[in-house]
py3Dmol code that shows the C-alpha trace and the ligand (Angstrom):
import py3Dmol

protein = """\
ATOM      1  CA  UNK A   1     -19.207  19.969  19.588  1.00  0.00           C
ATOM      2  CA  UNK A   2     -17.164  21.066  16.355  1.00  0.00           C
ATOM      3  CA  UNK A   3     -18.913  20.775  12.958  1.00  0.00           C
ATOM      4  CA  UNK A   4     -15.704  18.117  12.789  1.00  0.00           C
ATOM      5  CA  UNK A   5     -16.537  15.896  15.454  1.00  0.00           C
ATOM      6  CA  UNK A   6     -20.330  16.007  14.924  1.00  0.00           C
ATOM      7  CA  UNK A   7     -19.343  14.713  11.114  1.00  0.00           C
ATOM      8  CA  UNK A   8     -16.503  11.955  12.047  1.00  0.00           C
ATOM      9  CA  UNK A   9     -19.464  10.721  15.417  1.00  0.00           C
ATOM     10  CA  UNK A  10     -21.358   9.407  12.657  1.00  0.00           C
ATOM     11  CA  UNK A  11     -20.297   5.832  11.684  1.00  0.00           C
ATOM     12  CA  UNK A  12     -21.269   5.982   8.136  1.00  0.00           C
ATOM     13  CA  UNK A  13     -19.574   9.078   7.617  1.00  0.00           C
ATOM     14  CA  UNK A  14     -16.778   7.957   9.227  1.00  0.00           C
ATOM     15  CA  UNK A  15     -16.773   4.261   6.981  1.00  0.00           C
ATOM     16  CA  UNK A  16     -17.198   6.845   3.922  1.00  0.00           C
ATOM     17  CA  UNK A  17     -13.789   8.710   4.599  1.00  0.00           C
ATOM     18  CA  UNK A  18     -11.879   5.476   5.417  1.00  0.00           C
ATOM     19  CA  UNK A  19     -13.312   4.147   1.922  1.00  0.00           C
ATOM     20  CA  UNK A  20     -11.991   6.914  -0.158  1.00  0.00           C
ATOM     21  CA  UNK A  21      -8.669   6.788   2.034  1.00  0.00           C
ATOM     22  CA  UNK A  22      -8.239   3.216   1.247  1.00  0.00           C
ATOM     23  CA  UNK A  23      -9.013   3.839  -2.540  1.00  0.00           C
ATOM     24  CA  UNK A  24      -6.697   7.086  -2.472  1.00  0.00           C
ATOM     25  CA  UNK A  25      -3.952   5.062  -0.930  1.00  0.00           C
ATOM     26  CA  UNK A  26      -5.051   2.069  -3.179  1.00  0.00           C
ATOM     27  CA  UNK A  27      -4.316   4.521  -6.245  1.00  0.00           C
ATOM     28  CA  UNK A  28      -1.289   5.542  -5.014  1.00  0.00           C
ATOM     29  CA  UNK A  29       0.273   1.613  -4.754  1.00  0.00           C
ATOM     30  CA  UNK A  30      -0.845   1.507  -8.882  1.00  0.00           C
ATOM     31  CA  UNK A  31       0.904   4.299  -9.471  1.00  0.00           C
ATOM     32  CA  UNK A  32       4.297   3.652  -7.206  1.00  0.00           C
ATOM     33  CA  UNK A  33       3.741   0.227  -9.051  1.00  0.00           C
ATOM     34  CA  UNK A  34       3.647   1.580 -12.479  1.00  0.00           C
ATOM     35  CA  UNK A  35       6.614   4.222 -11.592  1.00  0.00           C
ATOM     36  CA  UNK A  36       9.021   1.279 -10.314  1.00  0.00           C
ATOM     37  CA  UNK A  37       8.899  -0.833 -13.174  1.00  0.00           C
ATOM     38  CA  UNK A  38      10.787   1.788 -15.524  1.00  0.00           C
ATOM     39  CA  UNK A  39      13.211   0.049 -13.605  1.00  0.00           C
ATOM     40  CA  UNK A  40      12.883  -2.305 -16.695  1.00  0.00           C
ATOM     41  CA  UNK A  41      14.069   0.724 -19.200  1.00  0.00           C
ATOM     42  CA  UNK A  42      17.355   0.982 -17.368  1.00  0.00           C
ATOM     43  CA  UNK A  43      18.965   3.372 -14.612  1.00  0.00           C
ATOM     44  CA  UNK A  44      18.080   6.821 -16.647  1.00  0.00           C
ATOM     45  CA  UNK A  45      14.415   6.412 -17.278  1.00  0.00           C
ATOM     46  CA  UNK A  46      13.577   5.586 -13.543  1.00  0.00           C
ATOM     47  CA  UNK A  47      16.169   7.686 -11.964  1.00  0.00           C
ATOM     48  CA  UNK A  48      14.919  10.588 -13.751  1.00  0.00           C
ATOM     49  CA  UNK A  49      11.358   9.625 -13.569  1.00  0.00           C
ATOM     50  CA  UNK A  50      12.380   9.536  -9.565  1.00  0.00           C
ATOM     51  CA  UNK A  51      13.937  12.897  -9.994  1.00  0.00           C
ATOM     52  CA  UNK A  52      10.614  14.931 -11.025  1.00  0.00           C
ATOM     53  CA  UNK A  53       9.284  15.488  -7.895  1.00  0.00           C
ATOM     54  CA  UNK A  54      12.660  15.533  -6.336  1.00  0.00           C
ATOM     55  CA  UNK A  55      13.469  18.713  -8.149  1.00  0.00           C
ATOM     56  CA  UNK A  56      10.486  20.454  -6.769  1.00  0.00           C
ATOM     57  CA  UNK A  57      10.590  20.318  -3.186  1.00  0.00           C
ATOM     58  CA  UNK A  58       7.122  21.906  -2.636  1.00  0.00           C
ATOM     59  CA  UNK A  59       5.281  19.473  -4.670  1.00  0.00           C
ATOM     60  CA  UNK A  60       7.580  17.260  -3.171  1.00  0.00           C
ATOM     61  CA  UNK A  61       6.457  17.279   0.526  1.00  0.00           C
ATOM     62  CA  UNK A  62       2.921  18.395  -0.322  1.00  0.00           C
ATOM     63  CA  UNK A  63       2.265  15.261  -1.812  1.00  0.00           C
ATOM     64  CA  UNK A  64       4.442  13.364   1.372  1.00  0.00           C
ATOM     65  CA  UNK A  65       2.602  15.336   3.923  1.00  0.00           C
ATOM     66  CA  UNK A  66      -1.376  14.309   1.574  1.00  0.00           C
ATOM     67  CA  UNK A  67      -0.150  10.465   1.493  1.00  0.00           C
ATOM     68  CA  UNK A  68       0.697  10.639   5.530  1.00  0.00           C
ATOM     69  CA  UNK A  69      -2.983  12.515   6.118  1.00  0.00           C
ATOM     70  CA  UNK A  70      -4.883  10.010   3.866  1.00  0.00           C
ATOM     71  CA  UNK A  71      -2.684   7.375   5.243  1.00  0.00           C
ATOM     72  CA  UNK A  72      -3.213   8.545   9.072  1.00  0.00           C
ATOM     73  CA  UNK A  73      -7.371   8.931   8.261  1.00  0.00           C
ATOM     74  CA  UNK A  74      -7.411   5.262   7.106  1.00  0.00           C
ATOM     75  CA  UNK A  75      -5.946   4.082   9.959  1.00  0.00           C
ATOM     76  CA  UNK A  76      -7.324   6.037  12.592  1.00  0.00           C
ATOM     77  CA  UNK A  77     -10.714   5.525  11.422  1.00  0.00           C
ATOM     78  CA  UNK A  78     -10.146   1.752  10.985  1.00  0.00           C
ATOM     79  CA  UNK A  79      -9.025   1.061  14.305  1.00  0.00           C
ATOM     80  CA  UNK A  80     -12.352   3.280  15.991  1.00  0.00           C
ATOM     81  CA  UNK A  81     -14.950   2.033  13.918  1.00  0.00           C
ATOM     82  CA  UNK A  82     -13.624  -1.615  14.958  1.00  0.00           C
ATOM     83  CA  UNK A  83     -13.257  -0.394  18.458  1.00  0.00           C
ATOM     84  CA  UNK A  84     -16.656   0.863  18.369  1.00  0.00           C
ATOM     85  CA  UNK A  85     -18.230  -2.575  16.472  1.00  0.00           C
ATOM     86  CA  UNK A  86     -16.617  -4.058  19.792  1.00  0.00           C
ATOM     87  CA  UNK A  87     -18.234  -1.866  22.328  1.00  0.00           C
ATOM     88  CA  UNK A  88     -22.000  -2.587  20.872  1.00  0.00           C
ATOM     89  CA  UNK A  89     -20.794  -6.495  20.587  1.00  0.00           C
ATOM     90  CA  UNK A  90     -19.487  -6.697  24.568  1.00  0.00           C
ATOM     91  CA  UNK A  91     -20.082 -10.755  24.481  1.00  0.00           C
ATOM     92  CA  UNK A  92     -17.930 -12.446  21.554  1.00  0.00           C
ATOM     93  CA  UNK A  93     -19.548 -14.760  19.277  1.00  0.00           C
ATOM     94  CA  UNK A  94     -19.785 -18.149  20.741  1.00  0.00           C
ATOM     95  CA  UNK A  95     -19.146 -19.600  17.063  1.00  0.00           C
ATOM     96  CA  UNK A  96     -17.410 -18.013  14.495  1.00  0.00           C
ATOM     97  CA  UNK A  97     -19.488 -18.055  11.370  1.00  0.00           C
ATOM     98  CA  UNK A  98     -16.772 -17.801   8.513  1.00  0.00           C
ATOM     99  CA  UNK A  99     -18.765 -19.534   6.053  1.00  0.00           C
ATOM    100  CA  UNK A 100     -19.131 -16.669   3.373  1.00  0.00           C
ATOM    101  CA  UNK A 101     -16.090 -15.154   3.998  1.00  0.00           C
ATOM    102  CA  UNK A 102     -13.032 -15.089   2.118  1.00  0.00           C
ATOM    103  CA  UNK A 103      -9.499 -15.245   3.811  1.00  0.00           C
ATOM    104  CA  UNK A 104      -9.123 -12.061   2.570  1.00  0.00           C
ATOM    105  CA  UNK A 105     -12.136 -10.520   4.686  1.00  0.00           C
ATOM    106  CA  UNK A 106     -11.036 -12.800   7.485  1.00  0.00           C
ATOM    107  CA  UNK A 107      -7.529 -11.368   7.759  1.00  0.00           C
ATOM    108  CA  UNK A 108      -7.709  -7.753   7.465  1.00  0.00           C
ATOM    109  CA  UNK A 109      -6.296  -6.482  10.987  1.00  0.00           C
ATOM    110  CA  UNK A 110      -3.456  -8.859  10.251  1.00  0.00           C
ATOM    111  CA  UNK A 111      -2.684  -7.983   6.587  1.00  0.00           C
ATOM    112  CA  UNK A 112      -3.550  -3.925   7.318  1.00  0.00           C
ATOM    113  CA  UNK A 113      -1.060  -4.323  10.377  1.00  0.00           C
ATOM    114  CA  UNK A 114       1.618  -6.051   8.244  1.00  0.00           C
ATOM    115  CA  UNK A 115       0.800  -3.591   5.084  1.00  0.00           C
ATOM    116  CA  UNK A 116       1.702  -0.975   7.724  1.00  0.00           C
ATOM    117  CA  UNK A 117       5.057  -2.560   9.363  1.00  0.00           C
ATOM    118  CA  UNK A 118       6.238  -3.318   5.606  1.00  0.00           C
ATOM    119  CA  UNK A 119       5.303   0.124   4.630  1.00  0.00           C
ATOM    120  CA  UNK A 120       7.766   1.545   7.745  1.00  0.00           C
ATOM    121  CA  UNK A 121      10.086  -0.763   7.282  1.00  0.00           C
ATOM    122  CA  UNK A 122      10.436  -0.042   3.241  1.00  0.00           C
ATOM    123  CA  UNK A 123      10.830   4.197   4.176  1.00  0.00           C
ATOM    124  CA  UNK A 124      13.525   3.361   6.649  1.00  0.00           C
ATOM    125  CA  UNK A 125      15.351   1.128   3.806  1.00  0.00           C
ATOM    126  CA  UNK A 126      15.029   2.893   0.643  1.00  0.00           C
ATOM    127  CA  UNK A 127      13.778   6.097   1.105  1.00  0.00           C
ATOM    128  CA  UNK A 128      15.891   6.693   4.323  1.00  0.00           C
ATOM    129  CA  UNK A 129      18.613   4.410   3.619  1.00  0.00           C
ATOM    130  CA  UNK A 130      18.934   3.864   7.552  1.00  0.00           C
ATOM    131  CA  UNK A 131      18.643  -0.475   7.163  1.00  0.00           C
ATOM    132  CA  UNK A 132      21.483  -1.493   5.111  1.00  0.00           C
ATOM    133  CA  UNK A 133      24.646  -0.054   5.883  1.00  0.00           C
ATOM    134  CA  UNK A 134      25.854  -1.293   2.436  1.00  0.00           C
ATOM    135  CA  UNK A 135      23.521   0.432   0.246  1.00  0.00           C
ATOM    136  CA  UNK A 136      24.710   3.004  -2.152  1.00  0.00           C
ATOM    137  CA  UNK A 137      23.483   6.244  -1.135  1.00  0.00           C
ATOM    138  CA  UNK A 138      25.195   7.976  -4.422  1.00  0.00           C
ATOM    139  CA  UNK A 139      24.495   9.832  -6.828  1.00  0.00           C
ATOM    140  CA  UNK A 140      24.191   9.123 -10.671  1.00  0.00           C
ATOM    141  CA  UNK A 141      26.244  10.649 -13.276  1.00  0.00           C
ATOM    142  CA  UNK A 142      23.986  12.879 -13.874  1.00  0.00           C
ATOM    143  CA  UNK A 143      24.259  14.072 -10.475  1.00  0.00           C
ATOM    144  CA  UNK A 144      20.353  12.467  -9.337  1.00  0.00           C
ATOM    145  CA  UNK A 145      19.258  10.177  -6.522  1.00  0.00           C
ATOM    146  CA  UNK A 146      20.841   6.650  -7.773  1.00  0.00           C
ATOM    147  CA  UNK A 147      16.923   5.112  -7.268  1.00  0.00           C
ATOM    148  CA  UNK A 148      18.227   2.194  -9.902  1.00  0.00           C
ATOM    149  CA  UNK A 149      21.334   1.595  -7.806  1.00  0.00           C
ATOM    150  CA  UNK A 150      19.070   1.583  -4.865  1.00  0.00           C
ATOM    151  CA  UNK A 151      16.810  -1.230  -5.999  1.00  0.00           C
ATOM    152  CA  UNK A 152      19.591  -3.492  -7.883  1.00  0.00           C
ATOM    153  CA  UNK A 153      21.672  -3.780  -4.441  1.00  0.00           C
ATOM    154  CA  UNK A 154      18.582  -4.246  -2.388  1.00  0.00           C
ATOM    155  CA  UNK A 155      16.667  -7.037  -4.424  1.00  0.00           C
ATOM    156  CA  UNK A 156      20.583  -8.862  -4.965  1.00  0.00           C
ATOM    157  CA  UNK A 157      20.073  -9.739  -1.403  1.00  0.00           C
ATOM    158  CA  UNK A 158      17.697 -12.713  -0.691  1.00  0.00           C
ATOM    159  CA  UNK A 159      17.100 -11.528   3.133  1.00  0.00           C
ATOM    160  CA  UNK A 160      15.295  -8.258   1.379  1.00  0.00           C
ATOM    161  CA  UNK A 161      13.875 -10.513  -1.091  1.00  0.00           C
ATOM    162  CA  UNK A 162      12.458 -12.313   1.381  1.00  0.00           C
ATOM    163  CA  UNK A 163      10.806  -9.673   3.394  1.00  0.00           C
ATOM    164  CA  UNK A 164       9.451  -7.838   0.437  1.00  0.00           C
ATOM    165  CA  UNK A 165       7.695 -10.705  -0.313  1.00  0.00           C
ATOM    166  CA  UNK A 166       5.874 -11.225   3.038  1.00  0.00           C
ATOM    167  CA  UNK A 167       5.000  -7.354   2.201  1.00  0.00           C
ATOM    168  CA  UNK A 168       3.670  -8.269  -1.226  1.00  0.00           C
ATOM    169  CA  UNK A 169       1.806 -11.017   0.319  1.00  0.00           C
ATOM    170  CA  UNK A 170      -0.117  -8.834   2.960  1.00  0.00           C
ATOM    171  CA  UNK A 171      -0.754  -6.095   0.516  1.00  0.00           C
ATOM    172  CA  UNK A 172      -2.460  -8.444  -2.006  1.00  0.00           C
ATOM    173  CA  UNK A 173      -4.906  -9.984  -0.049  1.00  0.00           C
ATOM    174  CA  UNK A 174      -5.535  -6.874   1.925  1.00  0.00           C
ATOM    175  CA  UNK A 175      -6.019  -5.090  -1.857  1.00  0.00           C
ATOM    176  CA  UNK A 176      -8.333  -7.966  -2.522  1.00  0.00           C
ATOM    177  CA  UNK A 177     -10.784  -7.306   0.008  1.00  0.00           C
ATOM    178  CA  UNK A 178     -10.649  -3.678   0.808  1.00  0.00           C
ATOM    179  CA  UNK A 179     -11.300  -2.216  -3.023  1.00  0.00           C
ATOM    180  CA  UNK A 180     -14.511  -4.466  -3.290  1.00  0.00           C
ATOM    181  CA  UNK A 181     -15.676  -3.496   0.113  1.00  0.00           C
ATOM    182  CA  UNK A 182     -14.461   0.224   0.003  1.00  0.00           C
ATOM    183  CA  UNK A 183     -17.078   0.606  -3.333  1.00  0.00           C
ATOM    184  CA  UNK A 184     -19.687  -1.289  -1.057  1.00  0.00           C
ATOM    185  CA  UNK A 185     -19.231   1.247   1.435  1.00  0.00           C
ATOM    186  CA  UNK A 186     -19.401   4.450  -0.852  1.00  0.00           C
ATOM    187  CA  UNK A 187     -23.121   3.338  -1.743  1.00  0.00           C
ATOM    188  CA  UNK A 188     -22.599   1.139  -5.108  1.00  0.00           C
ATOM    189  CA  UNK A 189     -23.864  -2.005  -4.158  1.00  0.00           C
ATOM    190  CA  UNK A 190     -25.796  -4.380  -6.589  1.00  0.00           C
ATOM    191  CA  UNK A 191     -25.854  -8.209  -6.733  1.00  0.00           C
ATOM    192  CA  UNK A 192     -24.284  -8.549 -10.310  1.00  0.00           C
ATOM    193  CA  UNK A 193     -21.965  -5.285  -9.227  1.00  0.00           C
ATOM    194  CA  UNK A 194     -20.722  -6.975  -5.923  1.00  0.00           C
ATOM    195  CA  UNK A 195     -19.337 -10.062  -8.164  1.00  0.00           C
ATOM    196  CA  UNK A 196     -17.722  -7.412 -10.339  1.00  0.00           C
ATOM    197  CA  UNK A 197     -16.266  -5.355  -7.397  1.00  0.00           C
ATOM    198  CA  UNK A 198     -14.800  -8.840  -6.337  1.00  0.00           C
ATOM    199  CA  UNK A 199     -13.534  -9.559  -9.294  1.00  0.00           C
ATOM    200  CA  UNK A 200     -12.139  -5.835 -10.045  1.00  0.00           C
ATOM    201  CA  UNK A 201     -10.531  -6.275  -6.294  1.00  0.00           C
ATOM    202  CA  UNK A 202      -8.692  -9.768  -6.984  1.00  0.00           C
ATOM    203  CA  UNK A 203      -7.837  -8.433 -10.470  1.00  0.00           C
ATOM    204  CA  UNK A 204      -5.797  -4.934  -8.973  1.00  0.00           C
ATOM    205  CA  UNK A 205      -4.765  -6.783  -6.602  1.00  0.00           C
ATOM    206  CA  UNK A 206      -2.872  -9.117  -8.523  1.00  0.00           C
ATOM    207  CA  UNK A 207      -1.684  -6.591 -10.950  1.00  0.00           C
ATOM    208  CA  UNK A 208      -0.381  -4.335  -7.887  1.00  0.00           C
ATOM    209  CA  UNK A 209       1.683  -7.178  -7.122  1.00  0.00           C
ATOM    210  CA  UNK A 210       2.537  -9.008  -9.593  1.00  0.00           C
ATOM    211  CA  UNK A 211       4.095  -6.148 -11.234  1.00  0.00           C
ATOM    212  CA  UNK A 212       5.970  -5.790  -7.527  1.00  0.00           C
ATOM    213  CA  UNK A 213       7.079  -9.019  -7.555  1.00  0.00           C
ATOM    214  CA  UNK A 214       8.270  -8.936 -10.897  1.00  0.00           C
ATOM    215  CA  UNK A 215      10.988  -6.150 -10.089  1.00  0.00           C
ATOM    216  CA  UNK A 216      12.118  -8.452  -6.871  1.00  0.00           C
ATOM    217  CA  UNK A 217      12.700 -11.131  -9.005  1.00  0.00           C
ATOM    218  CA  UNK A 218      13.981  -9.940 -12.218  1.00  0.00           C
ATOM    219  CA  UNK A 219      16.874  -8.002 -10.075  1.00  0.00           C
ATOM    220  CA  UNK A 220      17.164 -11.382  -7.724  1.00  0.00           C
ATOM    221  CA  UNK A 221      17.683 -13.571 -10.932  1.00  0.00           C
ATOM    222  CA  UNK A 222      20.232 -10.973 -11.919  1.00  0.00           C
ATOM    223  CA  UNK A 223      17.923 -10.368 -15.737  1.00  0.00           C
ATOM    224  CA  UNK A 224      18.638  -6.388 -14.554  1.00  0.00           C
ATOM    225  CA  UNK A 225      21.877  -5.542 -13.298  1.00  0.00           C
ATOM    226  CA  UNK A 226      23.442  -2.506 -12.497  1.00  0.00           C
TER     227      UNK A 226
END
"""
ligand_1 = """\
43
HEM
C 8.872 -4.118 -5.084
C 8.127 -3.189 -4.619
C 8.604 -1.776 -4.394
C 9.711 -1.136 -4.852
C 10.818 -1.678 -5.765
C 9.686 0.202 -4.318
C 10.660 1.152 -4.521
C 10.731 2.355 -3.871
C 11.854 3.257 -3.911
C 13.146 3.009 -4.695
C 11.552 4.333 -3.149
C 12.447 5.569 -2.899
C 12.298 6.550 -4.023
C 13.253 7.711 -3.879
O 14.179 7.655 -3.059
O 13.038 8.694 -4.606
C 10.215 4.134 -2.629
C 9.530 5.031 -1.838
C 8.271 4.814 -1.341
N 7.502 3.669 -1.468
Fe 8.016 2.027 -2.510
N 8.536 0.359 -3.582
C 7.849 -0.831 -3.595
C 6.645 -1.108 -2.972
C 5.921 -0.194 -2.240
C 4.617 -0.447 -1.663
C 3.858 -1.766 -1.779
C 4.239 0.708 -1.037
C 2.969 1.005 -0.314
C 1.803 0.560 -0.650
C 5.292 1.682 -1.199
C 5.271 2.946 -0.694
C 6.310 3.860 -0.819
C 6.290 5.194 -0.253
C 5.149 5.826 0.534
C 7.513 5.794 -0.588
C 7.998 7.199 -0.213
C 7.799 8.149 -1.361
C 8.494 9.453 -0.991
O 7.976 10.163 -0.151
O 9.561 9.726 -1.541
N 6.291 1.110 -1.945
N 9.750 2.915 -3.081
"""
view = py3Dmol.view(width=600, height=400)
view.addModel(protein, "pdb")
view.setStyle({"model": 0}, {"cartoon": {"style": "trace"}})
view.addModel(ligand_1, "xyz")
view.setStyle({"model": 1}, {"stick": {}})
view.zoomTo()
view.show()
């Protein structure tokens, strides 16, 4: 068996990498977060924030191709380790204990499964441009992907609104859960810590998307405008 196999055969090792996925693509929805809301200073400061990577192709699709490994590990991992937990655990639970658990914990598979269908759905609409038919797919004057123009038109329509909102709603209680569990997992587990992972968990969580949200809204109540 490959050096590979032997490692990922190993449950904890394989909980380990899913953990630093999660927090890896946890750190990237800050960041994305942060990024989009220089949608605030107006079409030049996010269209040329946008336009960084753009102009260097390499770092471009290095950093495309890291976010689709990390992205695939989480996943993949996920979905065995649960497969496994199913295998040892043949005869369901006659009663669901949910007692201690939050809705967050409860409702992983379905949040991570509609984190993952938003996540499609939002390449195919504005990275892509291959949902709305209407979008601008133009140019600013300064001859750079329109990423302003982009989010303006999208967010004017309440259909889009709508949808990102479902996303937002997946991707902060599956936030909420998975950061204080991912630091569980890596080893740093303490009674007093635990309450502070939870409450480090809620509080990204609700930054991530409240910082989301307000870009829907502020374009849907028409405070930015193109
Ligand atoms: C209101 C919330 C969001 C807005 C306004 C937004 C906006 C955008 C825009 C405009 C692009 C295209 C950038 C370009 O063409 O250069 C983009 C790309 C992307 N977004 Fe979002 N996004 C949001 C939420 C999210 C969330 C929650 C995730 C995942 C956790 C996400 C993941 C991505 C990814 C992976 C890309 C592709 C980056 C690339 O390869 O160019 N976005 N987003």
């Amino acid at each position: 068996m490959s050096r590979v196999k032997v490692f990922f055969n190993s449950s904890v090792n394989s909980k380990i990498v899913a953990s630093l996925a999660g927090l890896g693509l946890t750190g990237f929805a800050i960041f994305h977060m942060l990024g989009n809301l220089q949608v605030f200073e107006g079409s030049d400061a996010i269209n040329g924030y946008a336009s960084i990577l753009r102009d260097m192709p390499i770092l471009l699709w290095t950093a495309r191709m890291g976010l689709l490994i990390v992205a695939g590990l989480h996943i993949g991992l996920v979905i065995r380790l649960a497969l496994r937990n199913r295998q040892g655990r043949p005869v369901a639970y006659a009663v669901r204990r949910y007692r201690a658990a939050s809705v967050a914990s409860r409702t992983m598979v379905l949040t991570g499964s509609l984190l993952l269908f938003f996540i499609i759905f939002h390449l195919l609409h504005l990275t892509a441009g291959l949902i709305d038919a209407s979008a601008p797919d133009g140019l600013d004057i300064q001859g750079r992907v329109d990423v302003y123009g982009k989010i303006i038109h999208a967010f004017r329509n309440p259909l889009y609104v709508g949808i990102y909102f479902v996303g937002q709603l997946a991707l902060g209680l599956h936030l909420s859960h998975a950061i204080s569990s991912g630091l569980q997992t890596l080893g740093i587990e303490h009674a007093a810590l635990n309450r502070l992972f939870k409450l480090a968990g809620s509080g990204i969580a609700l930054f991530v998307v409240l910082g989301n949200l307000s870009i829907i809204f502020a374009v849907f109540l028409g405070l930015i405008r193109a």
